[in-house]
mmCIF file of the N, C-alpha and C atoms, coordinates in Angstrom:
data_MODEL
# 
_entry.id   MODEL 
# 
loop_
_atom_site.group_PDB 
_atom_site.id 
_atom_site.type_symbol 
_atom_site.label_atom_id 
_atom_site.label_alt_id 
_atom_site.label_comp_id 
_atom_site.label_asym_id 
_atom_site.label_entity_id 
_atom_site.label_seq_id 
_atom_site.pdbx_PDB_ins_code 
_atom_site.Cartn_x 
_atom_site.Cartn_y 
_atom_site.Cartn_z 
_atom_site.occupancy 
_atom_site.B_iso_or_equiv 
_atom_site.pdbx_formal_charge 
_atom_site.auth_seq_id 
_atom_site.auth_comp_id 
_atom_site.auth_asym_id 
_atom_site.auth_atom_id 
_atom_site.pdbx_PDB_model_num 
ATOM 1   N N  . UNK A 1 1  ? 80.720  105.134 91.712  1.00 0.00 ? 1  UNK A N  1 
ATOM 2   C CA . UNK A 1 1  ? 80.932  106.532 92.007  1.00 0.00 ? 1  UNK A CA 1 
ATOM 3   C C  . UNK A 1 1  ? 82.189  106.641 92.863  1.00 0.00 ? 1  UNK A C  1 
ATOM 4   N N  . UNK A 1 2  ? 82.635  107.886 92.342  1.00 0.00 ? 2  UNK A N  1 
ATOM 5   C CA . UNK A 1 2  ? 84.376  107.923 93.322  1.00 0.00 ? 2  UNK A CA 1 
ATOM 6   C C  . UNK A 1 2  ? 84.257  109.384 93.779  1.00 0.00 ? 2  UNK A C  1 
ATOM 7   N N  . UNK A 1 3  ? 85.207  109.560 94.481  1.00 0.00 ? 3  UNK A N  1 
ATOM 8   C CA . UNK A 1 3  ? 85.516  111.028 94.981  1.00 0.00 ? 3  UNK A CA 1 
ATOM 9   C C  . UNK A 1 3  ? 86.854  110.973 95.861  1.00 0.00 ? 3  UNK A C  1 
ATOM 10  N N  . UNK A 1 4  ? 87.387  111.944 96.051  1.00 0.00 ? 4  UNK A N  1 
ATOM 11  C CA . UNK A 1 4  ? 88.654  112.407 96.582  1.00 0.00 ? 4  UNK A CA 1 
ATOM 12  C C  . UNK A 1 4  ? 88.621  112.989 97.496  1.00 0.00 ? 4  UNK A C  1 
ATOM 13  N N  . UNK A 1 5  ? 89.961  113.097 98.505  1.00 0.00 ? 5  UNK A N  1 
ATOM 14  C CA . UNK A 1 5  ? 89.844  114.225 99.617  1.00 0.00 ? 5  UNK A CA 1 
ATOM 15  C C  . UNK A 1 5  ? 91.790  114.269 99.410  1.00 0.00 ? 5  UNK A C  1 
ATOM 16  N N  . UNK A 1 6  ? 92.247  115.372 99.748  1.00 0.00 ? 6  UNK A N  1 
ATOM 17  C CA . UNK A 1 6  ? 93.245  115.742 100.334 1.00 0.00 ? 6  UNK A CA 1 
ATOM 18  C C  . UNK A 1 6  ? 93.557  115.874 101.750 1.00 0.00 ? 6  UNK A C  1 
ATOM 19  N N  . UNK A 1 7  ? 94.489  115.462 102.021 1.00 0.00 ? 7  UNK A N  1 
ATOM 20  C CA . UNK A 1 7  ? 94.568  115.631 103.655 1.00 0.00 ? 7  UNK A CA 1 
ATOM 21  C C  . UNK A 1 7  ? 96.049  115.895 104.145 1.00 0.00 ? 7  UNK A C  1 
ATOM 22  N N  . UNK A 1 8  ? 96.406  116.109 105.108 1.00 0.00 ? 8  UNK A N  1 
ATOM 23  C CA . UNK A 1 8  ? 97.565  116.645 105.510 1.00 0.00 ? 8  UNK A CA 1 
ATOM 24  C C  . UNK A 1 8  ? 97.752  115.539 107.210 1.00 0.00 ? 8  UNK A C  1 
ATOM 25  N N  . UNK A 1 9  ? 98.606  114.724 106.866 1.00 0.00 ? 9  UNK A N  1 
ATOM 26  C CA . UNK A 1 9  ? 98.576  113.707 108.328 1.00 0.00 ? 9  UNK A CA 1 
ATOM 27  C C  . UNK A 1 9  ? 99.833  113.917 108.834 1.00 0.00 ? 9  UNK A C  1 
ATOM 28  N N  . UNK A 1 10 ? 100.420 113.627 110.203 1.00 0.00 ? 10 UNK A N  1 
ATOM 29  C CA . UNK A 1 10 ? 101.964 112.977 111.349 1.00 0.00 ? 10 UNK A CA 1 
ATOM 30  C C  . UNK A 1 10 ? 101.365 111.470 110.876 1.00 0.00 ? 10 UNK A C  1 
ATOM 31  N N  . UNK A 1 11 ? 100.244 110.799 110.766 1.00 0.00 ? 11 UNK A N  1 
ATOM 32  C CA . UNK A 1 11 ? 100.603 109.290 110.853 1.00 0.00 ? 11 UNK A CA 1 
ATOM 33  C C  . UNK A 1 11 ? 101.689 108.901 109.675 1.00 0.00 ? 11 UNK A C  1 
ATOM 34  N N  . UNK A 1 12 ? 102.268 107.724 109.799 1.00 0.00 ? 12 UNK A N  1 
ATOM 35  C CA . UNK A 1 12 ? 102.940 106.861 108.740 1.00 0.00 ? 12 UNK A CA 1 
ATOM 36  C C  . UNK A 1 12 ? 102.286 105.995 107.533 1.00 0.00 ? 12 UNK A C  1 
ATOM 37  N N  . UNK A 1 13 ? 102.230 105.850 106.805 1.00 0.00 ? 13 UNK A N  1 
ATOM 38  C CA . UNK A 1 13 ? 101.161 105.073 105.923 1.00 0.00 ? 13 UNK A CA 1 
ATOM 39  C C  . UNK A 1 13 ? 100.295 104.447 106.401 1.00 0.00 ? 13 UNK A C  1 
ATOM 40  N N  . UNK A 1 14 ? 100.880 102.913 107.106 1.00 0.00 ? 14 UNK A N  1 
ATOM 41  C CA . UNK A 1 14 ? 100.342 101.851 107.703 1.00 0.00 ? 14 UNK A CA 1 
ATOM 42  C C  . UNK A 1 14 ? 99.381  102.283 108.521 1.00 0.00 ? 14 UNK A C  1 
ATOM 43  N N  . UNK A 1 15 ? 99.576  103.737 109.666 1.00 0.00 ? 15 UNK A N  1 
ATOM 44  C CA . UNK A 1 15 ? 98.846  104.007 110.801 1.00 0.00 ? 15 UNK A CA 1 
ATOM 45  C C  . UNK A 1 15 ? 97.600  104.702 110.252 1.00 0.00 ? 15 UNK A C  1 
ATOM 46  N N  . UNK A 1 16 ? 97.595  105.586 109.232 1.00 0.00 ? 16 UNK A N  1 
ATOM 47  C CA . UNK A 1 16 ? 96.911  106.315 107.788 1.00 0.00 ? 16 UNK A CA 1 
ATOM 48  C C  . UNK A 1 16 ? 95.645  104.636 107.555 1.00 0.00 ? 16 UNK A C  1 
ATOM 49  N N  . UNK A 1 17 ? 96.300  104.271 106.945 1.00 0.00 ? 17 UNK A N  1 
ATOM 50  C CA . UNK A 1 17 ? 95.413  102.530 106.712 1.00 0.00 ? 17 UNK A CA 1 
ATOM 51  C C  . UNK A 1 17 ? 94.741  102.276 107.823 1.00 0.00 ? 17 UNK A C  1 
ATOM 52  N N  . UNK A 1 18 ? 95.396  102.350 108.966 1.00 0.00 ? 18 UNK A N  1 
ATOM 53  C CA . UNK A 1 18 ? 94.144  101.475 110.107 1.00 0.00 ? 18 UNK A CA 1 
ATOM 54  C C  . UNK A 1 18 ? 93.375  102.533 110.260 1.00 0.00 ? 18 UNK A C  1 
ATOM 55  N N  . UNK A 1 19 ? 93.554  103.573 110.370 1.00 0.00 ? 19 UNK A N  1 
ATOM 56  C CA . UNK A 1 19 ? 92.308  104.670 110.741 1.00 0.00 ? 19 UNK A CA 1 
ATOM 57  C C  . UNK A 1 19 ? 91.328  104.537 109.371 1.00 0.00 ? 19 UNK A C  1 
ATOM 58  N N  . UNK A 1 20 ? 91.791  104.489 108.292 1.00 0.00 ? 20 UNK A N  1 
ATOM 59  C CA . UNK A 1 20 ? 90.840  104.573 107.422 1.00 0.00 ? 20 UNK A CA 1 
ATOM 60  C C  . UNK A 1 20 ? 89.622  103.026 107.423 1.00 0.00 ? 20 UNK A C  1 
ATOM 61  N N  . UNK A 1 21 ? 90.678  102.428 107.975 1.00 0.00 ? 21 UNK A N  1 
ATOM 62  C CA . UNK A 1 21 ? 90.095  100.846 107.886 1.00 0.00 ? 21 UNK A CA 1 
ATOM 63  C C  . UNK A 1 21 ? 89.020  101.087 109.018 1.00 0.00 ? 21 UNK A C  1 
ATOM 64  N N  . UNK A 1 22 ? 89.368  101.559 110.327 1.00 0.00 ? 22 UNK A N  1 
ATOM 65  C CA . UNK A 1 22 ? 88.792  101.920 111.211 1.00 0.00 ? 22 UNK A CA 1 
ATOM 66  C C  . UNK A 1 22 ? 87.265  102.749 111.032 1.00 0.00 ? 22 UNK A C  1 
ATOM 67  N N  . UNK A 1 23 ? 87.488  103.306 109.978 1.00 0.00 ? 23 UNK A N  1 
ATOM 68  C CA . UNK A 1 23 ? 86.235  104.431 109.591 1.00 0.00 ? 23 UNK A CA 1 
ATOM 69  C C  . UNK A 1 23 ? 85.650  103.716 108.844 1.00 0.00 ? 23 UNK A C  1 
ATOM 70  N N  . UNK A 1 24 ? 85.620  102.650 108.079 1.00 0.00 ? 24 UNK A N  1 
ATOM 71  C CA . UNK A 1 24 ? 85.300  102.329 107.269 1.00 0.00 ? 24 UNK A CA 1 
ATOM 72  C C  . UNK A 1 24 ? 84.370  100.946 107.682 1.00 0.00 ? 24 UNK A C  1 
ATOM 73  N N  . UNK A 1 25 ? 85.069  100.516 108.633 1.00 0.00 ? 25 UNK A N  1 
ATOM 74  C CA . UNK A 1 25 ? 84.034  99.739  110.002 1.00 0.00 ? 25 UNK A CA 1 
ATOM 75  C C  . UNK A 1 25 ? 83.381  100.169 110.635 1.00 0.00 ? 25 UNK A C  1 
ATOM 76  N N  . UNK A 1 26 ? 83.292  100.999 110.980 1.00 0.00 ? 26 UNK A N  1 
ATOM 77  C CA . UNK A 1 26 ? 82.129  102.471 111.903 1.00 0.00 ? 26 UNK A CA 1 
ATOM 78  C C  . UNK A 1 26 ? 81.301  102.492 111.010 1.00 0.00 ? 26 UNK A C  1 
ATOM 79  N N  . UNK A 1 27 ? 81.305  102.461 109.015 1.00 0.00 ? 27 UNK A N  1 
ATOM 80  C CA . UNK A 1 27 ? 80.198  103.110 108.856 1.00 0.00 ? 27 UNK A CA 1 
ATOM 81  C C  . UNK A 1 27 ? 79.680  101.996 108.101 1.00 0.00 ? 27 UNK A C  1 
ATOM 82  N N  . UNK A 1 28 ? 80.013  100.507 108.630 1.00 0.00 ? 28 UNK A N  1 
ATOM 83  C CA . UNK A 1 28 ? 79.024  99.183  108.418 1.00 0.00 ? 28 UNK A CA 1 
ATOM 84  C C  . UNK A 1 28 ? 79.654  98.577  107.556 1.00 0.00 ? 28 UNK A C  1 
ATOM 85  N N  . UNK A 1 29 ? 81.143  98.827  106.883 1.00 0.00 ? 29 UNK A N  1 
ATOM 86  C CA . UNK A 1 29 ? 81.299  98.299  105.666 1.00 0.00 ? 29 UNK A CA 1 
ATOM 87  C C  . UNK A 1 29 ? 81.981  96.974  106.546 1.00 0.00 ? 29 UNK A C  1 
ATOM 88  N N  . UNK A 1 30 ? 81.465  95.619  105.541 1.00 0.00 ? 30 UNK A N  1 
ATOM 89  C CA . UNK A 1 30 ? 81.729  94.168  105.553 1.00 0.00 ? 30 UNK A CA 1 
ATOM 90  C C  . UNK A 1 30 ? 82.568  93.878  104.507 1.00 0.00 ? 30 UNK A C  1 
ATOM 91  N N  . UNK A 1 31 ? 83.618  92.975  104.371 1.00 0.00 ? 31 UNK A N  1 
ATOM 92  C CA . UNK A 1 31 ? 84.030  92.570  103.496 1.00 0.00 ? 31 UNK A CA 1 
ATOM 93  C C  . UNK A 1 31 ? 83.882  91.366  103.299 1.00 0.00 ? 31 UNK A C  1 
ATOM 94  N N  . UNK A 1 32 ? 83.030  91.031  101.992 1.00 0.00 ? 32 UNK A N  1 
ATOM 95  C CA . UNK A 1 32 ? 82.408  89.891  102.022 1.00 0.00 ? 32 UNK A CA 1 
ATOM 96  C C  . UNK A 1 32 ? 83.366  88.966  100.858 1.00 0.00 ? 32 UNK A C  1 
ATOM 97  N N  . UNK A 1 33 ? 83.368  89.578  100.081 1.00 0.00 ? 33 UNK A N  1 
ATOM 98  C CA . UNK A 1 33 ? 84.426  89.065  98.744  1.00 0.00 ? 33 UNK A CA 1 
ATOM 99  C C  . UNK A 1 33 ? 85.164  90.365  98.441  1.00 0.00 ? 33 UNK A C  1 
ATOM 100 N N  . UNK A 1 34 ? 86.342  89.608  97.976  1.00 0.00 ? 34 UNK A N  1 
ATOM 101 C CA . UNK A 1 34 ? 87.764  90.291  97.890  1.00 0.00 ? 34 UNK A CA 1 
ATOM 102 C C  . UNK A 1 34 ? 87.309  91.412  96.361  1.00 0.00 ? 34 UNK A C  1 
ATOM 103 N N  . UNK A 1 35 ? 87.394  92.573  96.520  1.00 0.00 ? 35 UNK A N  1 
ATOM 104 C CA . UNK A 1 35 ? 87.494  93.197  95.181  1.00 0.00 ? 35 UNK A CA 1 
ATOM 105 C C  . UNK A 1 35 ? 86.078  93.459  95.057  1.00 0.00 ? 35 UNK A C  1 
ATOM 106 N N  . UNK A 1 36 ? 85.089  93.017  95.976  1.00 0.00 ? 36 UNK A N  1 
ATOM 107 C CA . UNK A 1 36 ? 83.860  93.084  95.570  1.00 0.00 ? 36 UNK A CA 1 
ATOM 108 C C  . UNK A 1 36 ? 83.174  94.197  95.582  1.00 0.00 ? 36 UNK A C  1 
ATOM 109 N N  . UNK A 1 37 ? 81.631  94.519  95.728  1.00 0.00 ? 37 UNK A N  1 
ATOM 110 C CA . UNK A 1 37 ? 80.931  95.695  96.061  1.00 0.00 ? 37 UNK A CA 1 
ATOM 111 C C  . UNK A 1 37 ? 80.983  96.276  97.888  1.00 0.00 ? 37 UNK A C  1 
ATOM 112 N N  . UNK A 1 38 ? 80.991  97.002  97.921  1.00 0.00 ? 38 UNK A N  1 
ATOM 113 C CA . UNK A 1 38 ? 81.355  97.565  99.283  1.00 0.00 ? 38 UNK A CA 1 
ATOM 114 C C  . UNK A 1 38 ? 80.720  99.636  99.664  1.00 0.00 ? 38 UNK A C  1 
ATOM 115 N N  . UNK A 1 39 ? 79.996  99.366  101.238 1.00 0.00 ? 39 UNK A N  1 
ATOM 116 C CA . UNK A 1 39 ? 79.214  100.296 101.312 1.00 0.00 ? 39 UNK A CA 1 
ATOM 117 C C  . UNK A 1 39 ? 80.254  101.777 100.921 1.00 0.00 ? 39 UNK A C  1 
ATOM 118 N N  . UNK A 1 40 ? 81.630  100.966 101.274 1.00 0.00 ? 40 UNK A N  1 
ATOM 119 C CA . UNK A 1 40 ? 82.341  102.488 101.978 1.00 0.00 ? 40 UNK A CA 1 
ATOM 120 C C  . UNK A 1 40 ? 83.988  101.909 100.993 1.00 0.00 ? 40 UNK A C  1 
ATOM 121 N N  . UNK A 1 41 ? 84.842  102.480 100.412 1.00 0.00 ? 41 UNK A N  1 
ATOM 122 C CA . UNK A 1 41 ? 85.996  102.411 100.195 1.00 0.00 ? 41 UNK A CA 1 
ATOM 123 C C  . UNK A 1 41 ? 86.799  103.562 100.135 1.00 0.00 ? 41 UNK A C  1 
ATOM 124 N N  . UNK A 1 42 ? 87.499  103.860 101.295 1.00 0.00 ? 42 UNK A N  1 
ATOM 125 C CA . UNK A 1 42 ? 88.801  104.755 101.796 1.00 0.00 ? 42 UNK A CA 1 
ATOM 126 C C  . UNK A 1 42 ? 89.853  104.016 101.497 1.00 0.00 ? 42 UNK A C  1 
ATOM 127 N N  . UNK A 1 43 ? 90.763  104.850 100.586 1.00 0.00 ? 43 UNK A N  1 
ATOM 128 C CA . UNK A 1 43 ? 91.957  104.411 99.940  1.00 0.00 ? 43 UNK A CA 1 
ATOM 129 C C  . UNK A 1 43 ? 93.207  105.413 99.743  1.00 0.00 ? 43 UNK A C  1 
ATOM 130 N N  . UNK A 1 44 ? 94.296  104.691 99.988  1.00 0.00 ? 44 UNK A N  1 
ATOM 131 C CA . UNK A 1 44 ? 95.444  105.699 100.209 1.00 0.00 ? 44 UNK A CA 1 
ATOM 132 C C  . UNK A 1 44 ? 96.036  105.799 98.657  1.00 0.00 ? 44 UNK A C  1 
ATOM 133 N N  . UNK A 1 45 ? 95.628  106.616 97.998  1.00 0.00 ? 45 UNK A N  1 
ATOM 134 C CA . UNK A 1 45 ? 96.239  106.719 96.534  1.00 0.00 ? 45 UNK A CA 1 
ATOM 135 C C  . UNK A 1 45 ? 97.569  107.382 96.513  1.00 0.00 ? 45 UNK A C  1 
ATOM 136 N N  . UNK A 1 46 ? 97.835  108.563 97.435  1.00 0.00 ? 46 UNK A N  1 
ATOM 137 C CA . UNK A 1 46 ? 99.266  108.882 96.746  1.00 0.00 ? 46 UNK A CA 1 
ATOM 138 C C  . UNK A 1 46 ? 99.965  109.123 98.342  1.00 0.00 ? 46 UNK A C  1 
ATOM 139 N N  . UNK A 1 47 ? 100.543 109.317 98.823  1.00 0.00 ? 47 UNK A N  1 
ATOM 140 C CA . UNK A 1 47 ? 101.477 109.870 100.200 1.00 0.00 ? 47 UNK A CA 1 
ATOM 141 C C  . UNK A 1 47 ? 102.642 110.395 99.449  1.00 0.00 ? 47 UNK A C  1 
ATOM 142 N N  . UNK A 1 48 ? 102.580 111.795 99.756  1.00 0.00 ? 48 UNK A N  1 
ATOM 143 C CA . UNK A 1 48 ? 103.747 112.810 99.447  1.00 0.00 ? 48 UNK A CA 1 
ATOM 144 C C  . UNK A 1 48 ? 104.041 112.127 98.135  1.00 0.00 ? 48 UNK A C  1 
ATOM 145 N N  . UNK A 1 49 ? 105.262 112.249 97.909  1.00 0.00 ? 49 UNK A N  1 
ATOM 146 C CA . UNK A 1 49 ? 105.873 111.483 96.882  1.00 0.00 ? 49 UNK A CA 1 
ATOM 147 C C  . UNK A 1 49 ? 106.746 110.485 97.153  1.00 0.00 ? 49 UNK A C  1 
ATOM 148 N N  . UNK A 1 50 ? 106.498 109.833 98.024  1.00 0.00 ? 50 UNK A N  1 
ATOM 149 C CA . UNK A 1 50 ? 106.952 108.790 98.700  1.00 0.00 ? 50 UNK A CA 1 
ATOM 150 C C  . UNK A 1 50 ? 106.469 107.457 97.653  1.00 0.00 ? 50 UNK A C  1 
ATOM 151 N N  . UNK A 1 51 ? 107.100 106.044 97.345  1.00 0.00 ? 51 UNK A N  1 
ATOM 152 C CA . UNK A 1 51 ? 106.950 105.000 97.410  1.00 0.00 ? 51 UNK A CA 1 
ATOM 153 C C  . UNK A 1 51 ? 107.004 103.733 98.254  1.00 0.00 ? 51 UNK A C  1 
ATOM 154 N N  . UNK A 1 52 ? 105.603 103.264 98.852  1.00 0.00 ? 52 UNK A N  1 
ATOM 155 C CA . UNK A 1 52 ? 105.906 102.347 99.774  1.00 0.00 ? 52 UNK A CA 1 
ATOM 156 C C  . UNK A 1 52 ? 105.340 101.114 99.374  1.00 0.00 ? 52 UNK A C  1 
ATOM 157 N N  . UNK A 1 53 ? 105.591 99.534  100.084 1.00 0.00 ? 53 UNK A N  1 
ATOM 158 C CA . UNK A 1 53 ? 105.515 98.581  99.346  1.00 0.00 ? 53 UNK A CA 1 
ATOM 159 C C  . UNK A 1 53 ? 105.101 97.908  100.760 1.00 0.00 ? 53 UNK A C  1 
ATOM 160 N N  . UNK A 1 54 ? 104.156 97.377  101.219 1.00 0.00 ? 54 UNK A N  1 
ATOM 161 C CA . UNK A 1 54 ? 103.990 95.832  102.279 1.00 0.00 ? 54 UNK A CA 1 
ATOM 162 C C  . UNK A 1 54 ? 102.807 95.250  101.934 1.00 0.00 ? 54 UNK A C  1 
ATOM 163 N N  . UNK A 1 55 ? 103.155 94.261  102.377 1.00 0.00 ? 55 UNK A N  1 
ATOM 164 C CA . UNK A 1 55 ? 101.343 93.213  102.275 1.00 0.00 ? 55 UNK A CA 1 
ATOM 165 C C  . UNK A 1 55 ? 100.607 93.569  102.301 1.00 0.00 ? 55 UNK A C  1 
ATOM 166 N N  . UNK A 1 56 ? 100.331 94.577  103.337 1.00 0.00 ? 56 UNK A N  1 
ATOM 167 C CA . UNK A 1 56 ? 99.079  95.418  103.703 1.00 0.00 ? 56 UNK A CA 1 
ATOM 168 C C  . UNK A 1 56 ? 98.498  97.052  102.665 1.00 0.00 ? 56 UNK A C  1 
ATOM 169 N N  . UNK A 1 57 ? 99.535  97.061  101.886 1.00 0.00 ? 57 UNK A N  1 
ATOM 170 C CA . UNK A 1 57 ? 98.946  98.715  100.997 1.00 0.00 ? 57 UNK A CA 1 
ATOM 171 C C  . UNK A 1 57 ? 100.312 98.950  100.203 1.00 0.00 ? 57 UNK A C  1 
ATOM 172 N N  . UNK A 1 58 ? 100.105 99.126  99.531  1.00 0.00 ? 58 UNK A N  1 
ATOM 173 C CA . UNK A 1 58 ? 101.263 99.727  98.181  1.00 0.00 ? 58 UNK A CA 1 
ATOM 174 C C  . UNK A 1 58 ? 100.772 101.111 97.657  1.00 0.00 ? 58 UNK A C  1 
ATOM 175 N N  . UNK A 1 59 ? 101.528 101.900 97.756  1.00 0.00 ? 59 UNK A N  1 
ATOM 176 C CA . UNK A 1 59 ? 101.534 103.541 97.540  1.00 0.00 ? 59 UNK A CA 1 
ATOM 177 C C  . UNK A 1 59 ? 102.359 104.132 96.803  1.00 0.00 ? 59 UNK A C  1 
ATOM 178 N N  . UNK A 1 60 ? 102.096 104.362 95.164  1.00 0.00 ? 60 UNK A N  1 
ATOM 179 C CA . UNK A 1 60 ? 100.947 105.091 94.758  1.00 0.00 ? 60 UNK A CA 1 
ATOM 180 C C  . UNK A 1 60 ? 100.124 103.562 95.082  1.00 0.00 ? 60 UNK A C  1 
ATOM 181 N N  . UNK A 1 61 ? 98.757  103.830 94.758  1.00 0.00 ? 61 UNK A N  1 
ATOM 182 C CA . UNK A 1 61 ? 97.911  102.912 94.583  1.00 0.00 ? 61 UNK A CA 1 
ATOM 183 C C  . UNK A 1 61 ? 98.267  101.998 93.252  1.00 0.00 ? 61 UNK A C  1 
ATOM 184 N N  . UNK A 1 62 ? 97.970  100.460 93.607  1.00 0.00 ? 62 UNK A N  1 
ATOM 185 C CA . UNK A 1 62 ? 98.208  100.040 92.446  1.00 0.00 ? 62 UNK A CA 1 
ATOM 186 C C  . UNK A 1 62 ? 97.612  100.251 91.162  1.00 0.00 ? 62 UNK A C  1 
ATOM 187 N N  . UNK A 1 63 ? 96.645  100.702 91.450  1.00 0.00 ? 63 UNK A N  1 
ATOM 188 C CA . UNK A 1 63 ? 94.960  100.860 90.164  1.00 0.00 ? 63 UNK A CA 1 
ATOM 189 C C  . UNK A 1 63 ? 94.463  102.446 89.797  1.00 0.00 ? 63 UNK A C  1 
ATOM 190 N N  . UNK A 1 64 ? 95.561  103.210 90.482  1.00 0.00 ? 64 UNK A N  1 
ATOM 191 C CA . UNK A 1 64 ? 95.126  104.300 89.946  1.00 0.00 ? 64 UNK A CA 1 
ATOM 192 C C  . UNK A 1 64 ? 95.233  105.095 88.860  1.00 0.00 ? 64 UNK A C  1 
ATOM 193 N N  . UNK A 1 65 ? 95.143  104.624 88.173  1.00 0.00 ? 65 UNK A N  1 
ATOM 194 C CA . UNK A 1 65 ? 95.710  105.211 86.332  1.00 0.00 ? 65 UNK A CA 1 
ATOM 195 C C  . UNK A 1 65 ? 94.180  104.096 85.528  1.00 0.00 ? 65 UNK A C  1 
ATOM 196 N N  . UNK A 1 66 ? 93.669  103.623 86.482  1.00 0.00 ? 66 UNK A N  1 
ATOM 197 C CA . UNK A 1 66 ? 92.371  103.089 86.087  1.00 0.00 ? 66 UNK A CA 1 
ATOM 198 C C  . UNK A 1 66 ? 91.612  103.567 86.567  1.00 0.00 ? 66 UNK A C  1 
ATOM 199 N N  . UNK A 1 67 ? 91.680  104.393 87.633  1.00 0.00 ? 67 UNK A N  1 
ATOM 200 C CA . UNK A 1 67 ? 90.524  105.228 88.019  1.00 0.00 ? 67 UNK A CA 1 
ATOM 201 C C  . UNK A 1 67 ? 90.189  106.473 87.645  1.00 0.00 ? 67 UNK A C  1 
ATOM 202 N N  . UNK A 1 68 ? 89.164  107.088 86.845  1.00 0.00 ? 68 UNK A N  1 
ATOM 203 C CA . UNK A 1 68 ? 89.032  108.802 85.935  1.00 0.00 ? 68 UNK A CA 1 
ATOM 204 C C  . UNK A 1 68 ? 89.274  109.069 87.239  1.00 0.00 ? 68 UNK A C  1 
ATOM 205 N N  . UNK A 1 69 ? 88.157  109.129 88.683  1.00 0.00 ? 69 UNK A N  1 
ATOM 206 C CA . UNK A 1 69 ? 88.195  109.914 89.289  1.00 0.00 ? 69 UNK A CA 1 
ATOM 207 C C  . UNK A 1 69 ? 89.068  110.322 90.023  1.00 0.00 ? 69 UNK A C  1 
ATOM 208 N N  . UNK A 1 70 ? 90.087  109.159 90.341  1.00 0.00 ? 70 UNK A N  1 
ATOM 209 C CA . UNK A 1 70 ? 91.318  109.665 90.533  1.00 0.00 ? 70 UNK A CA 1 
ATOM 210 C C  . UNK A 1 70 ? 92.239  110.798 89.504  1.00 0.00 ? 70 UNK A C  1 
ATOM 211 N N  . UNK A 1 71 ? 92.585  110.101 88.206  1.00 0.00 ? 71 UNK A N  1 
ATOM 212 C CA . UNK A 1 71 ? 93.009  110.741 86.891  1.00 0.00 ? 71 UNK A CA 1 
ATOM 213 C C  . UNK A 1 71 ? 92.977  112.349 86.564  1.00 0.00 ? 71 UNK A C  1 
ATOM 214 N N  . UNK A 1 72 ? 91.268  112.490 87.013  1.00 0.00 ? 72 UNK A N  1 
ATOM 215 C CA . UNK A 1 72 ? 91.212  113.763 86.781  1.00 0.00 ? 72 UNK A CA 1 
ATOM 216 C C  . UNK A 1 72 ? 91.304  115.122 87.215  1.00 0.00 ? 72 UNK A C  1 
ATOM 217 N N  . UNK A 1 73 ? 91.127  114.988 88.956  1.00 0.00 ? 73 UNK A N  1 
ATOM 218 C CA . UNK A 1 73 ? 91.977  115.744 89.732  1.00 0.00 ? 73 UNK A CA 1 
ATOM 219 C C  . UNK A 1 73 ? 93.079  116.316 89.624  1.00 0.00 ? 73 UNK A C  1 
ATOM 220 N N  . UNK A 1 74 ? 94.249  114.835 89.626  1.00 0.00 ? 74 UNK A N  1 
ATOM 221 C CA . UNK A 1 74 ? 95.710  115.222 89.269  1.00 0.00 ? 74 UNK A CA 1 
ATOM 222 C C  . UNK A 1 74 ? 96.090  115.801 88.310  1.00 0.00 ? 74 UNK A C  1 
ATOM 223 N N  . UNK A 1 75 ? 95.449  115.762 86.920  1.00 0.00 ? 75 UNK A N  1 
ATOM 224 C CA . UNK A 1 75 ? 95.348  116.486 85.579  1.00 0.00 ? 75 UNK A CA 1 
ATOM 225 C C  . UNK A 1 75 ? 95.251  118.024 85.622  1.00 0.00 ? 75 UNK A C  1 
ATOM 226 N N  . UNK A 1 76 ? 94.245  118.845 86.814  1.00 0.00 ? 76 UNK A N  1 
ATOM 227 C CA . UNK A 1 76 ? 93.737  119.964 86.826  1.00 0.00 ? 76 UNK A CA 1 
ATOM 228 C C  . UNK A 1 76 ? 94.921  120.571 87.884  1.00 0.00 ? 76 UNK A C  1 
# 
């Protein structure tokens, strides 16, 4: 199951990532295996129309043209 939010931030990508990472530890999620099942996944799919690239998050998302629930939002 997926779902979306829009949001309007001052953080910078990276700072965007730790808060989400941050929330996402608050609400018990473990990462046990890479890619695996997980209670909670907050993900930065698009920032403005910006392209960004580091170790830590690549924006657009790399996988989003595989996700409907992403897909179908942007469509409407």
């Amino acid at each position: 199951m997926g779902d979306e939010a829009y949001v309007s931030t001052s953080l910078e990508p990276e700072e965007l990532l730790d808060l989400l990472q941050g929330i996402e530890k608050d609400l018990g999620r473990v990462k046990l295996i890479d890619k695996g099942p997980r209670t909670v996944d907050l993900d930065i799919v698009l920032y403005d129309d910006i392209q960004y690239a580091s170790e830590r998050l690549t924006v657009p998302h790399a996988l989003m043209l595989e996700r409907e629930f992403v897909l179908r939002p942007l469509c409407e």
